[in-house]
LUMLUM-534289 format. One record per residue (C-alpha): residue in three letters; residue number from 1; x, y, z. Coordinates in steps of 0.02 Angstrom, whole numbers, plus 50000, padded with zeros to 5 digits. Example, Ala and Ser with C-alpha at 12.3 -4.5 7.8 and 13.67 -1.06 7.14 Angstrom:
2
('ala',1,(50615,49775,50390))
('ser',2,(50684,49947,50357))
***
This chain:
259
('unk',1,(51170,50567,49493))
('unk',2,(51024,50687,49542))
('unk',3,(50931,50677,49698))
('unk',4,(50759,50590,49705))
('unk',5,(50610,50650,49799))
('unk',6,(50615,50537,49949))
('unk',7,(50453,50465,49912))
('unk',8,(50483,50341,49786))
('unk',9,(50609,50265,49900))
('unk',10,(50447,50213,49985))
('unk',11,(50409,50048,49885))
('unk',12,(50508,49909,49818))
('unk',13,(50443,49770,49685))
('unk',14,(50381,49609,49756))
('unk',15,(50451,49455,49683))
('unk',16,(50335,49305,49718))
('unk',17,(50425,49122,49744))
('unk',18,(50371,48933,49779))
('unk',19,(50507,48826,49810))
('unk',20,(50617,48955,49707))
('unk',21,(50509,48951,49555))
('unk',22,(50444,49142,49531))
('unk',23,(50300,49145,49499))
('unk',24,(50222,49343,49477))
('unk',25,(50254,49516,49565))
('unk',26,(50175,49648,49642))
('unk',27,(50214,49789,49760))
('unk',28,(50229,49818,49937))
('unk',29,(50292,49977,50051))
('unk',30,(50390,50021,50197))
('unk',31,(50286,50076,50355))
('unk',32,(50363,50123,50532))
('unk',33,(50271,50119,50677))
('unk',34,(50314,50238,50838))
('unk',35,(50432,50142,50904))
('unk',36,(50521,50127,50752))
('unk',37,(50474,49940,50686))
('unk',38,(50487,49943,50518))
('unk',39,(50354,49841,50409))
('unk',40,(50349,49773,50236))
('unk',41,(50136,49819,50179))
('unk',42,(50061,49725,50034))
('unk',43,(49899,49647,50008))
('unk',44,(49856,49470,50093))
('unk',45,(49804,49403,49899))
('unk',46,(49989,49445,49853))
('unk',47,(50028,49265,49961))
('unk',48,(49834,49160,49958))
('unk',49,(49793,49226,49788))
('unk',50,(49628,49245,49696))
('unk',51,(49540,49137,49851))
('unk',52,(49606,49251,49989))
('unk',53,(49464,49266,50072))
('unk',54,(49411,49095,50106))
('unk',55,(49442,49018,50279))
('unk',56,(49510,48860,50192))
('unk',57,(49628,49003,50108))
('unk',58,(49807,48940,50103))
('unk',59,(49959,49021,50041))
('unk',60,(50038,49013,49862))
('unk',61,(50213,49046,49898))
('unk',62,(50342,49023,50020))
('unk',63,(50457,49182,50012))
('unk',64,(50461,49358,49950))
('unk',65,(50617,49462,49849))
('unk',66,(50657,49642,49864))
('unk',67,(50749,49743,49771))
('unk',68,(50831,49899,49885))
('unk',69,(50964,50040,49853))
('unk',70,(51128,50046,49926))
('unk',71,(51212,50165,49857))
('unk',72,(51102,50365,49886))
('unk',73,(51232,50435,49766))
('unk',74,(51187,50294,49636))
('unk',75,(51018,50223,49623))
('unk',76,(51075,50095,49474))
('unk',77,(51171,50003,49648))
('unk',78,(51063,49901,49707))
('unk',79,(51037,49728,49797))
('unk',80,(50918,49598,49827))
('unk',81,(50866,49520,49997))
('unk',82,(50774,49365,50018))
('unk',83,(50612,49378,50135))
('unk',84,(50541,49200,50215))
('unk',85,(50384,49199,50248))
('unk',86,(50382,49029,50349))
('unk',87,(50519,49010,50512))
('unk',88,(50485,48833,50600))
('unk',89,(50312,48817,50490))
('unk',90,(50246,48985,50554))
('unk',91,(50200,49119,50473))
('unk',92,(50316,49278,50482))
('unk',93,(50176,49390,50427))
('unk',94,(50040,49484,50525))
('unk',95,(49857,49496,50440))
('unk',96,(49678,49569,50501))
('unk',97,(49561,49428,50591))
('unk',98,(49443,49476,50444))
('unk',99,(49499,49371,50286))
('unk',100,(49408,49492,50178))
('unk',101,(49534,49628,50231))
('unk',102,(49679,49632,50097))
('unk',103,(49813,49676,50198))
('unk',104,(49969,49595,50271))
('unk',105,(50105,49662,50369))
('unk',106,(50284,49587,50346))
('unk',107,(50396,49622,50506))
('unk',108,(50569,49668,50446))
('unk',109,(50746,49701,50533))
('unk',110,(50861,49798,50392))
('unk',111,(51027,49868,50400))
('unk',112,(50996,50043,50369))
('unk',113,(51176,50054,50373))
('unk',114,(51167,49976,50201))
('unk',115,(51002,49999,50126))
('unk',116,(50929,50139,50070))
('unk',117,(50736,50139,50089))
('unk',118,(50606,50279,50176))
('unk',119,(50484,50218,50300))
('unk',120,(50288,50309,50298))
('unk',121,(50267,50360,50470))
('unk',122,(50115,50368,50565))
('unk',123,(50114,50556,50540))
('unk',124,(50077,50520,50371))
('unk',125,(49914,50433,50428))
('unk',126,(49835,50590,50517))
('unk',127,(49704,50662,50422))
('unk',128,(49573,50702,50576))
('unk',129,(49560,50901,50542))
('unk',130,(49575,50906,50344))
('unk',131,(49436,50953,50241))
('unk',132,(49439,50830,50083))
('unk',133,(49340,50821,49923))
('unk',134,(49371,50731,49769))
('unk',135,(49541,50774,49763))
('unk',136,(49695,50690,49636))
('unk',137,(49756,50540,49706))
('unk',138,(49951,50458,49659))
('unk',139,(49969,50256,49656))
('unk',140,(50133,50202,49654))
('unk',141,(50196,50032,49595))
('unk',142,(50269,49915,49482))
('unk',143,(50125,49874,49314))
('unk',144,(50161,49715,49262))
('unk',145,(50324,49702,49347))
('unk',146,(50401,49861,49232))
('unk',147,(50474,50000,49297))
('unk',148,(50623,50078,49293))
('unk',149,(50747,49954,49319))
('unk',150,(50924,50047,49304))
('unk',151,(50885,50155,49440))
('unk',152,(50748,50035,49543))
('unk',153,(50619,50160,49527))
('unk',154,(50429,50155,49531))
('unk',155,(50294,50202,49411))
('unk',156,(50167,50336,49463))
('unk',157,(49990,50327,49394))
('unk',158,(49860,50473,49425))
('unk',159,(49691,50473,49448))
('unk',160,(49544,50537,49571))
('unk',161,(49448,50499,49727))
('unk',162,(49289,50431,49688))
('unk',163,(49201,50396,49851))
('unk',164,(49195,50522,49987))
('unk',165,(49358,50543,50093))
('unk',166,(49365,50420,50245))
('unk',167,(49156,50378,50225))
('unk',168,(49162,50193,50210))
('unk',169,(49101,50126,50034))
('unk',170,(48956,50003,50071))
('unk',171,(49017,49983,50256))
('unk',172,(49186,49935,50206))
('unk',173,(49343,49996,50282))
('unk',174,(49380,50053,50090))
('unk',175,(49364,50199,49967))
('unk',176,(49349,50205,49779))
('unk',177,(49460,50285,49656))
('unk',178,(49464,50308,49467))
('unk',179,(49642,50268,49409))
('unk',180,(49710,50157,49290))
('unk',181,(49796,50012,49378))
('unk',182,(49872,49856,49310))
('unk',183,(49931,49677,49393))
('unk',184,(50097,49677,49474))
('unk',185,(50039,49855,49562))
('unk',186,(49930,49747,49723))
('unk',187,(49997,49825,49871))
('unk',188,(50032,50004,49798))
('unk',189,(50028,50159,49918))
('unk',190,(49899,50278,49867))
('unk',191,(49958,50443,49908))
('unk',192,(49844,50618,49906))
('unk',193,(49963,50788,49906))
('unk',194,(49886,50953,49940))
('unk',195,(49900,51115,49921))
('unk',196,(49815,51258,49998))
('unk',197,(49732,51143,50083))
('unk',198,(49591,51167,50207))
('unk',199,(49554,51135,50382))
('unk',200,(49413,51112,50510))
('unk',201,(49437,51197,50663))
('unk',202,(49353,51122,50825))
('unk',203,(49224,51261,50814))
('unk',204,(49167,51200,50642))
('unk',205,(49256,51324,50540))
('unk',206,(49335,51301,50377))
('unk',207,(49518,51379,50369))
('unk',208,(49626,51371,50197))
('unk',209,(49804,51350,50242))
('unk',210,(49869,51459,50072))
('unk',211,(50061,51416,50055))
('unk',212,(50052,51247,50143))
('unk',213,(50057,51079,50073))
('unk',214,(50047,50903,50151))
('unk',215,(50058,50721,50096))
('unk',216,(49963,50598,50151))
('unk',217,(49948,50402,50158))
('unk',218,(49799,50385,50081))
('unk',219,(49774,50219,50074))
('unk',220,(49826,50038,50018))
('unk',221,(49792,49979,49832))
('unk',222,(49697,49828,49812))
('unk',223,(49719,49739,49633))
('unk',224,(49591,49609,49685))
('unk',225,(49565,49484,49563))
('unk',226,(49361,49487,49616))
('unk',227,(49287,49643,49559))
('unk',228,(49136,49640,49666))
('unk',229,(49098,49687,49847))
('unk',230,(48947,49616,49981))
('unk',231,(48840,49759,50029))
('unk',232,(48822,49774,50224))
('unk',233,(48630,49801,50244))
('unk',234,(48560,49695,50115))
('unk',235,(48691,49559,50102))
('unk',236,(48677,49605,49886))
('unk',237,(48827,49583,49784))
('unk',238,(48867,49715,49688))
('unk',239,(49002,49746,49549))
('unk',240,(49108,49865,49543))
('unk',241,(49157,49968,49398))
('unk',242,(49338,49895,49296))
('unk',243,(49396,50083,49313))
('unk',244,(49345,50081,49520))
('unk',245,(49493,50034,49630))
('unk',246,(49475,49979,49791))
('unk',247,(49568,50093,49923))
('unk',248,(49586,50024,50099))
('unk',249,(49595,50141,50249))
('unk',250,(49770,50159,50307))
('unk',251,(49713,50145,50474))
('unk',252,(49703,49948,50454))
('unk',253,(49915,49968,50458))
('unk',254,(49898,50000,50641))
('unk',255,(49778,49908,50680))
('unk',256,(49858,49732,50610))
('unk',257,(50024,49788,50670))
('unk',258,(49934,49771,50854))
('unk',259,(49841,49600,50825))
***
């Protein structure tokens, strides 16, 4: 069996249940914090659907399914683990105060003794002294609930940054990026990997880093069913684009972990 980059061991398909009736998919990813919590990420319309952002807003479904490795030396070994999202009528999920935000955090307690997964770290996170432009971007998910099912393994779609790095589009904690996306892929990581890649010193000077390469965390995926966004200053809706993507700043991870 060859090896896989460790990297797609970061996601696992989302099965979506009410009352054990599935009812969709989509994707989520494994984040760990510094202390070593481990968190399921997916987007909050994955569980309230289209009308997420409503105050009234309540969930659609009542527990989650993930699909995880067991076996490193044979990824077509595999098992699936049931995730409640209810314990005593409470919610087992952590969100951001804003409803708009489509995020959720899923605290989770897995035997790594058994399942094989990789957790994005925090390091991952850090992109304070890079210099990025409009670089390629990597989303990584399940389209339409297909991928590749003997060996439980993602699909990767390409694409580009559209809005500037880390400048927030309309004065949302969000970027833009031209991919092709399809349902089933809510809650993909976006991922940016470069090369050569260049860095601003405290001093204001650009260094190129020739040799080096770095991954990031660019971001969460947002398949929103709405395709148009409320501009800050004026209060103006304003539609985006069917090939836009919405890109949320991983820095929301850390701070709905803390809420």
């Amino acid at each position: 069996m060859p090896k896989v980059d460790s990297i797609f061991l970061t996601t696992t398909i989302i099965k979506r249940f009410l009352k054990d009736n599935e009812c969709g998919s989509a994707t989520g990813f494994f984040f760990s914090d510094n202390k070593n919590n481990v968190y399921l990420v997916t987007n909050r319309h994955v569980i309230y659907g289209e009308r997420f952002t409503e105050e009234e807003a309540k969930p659609e479904i009542d527990k989650l399914k993930l699909i995880l490795h067991i076996n490193n030396d044979n990824l077509s070994q595999n098992e699936e683990i049931t995730i409640e999202l209810f314990e005593d009528e409470k919610k087992t999920w952590k969100e951001h105060p804003q409803k708009d935000i489509d995020i959720i955090c899923i605290p989770l307690i897995l035997d790594r003794k058994r399942f094989i997964f990789v957790t994005i770290g925090e390091q991952l996170l850090d992109s304070s002294s890079l210099k990025i432009g409009f670089e390629k971007i990597f989303v990584m998910g399940y389209p339409y609930g297909w991928y590749d099912a003997f060996n439980n393994l993602p699909i990767t779609r390409i694409g580009h940054l559209s809005s500037p790095f880390g400048v927030p589009f309309q004065g949302h904690p969000f970027m833009l990026g031209d991919v092709e996306t399809h349902r089933g892929m809510s809650g993909s990581p976006v991922f940016m990997h470069l090369k050569d890649y260049v860095t601003m010193g405290k001093n204001g000077s650009l260094t190129t880093n020739l040799g080096a390469s770095k991954t990031l965390l660019l971001g969460i995926f947002s398949g929103q069913p709405r395709c148009d966004i409320i501009e800050k200053k004026t209060g103006k809706i304003t539609e985006i684009p069917l090939s836009l993507r919405i890109i949320w700043f991983p820095k929301l991870i850390k701070e709905i972990i803390t809420f």
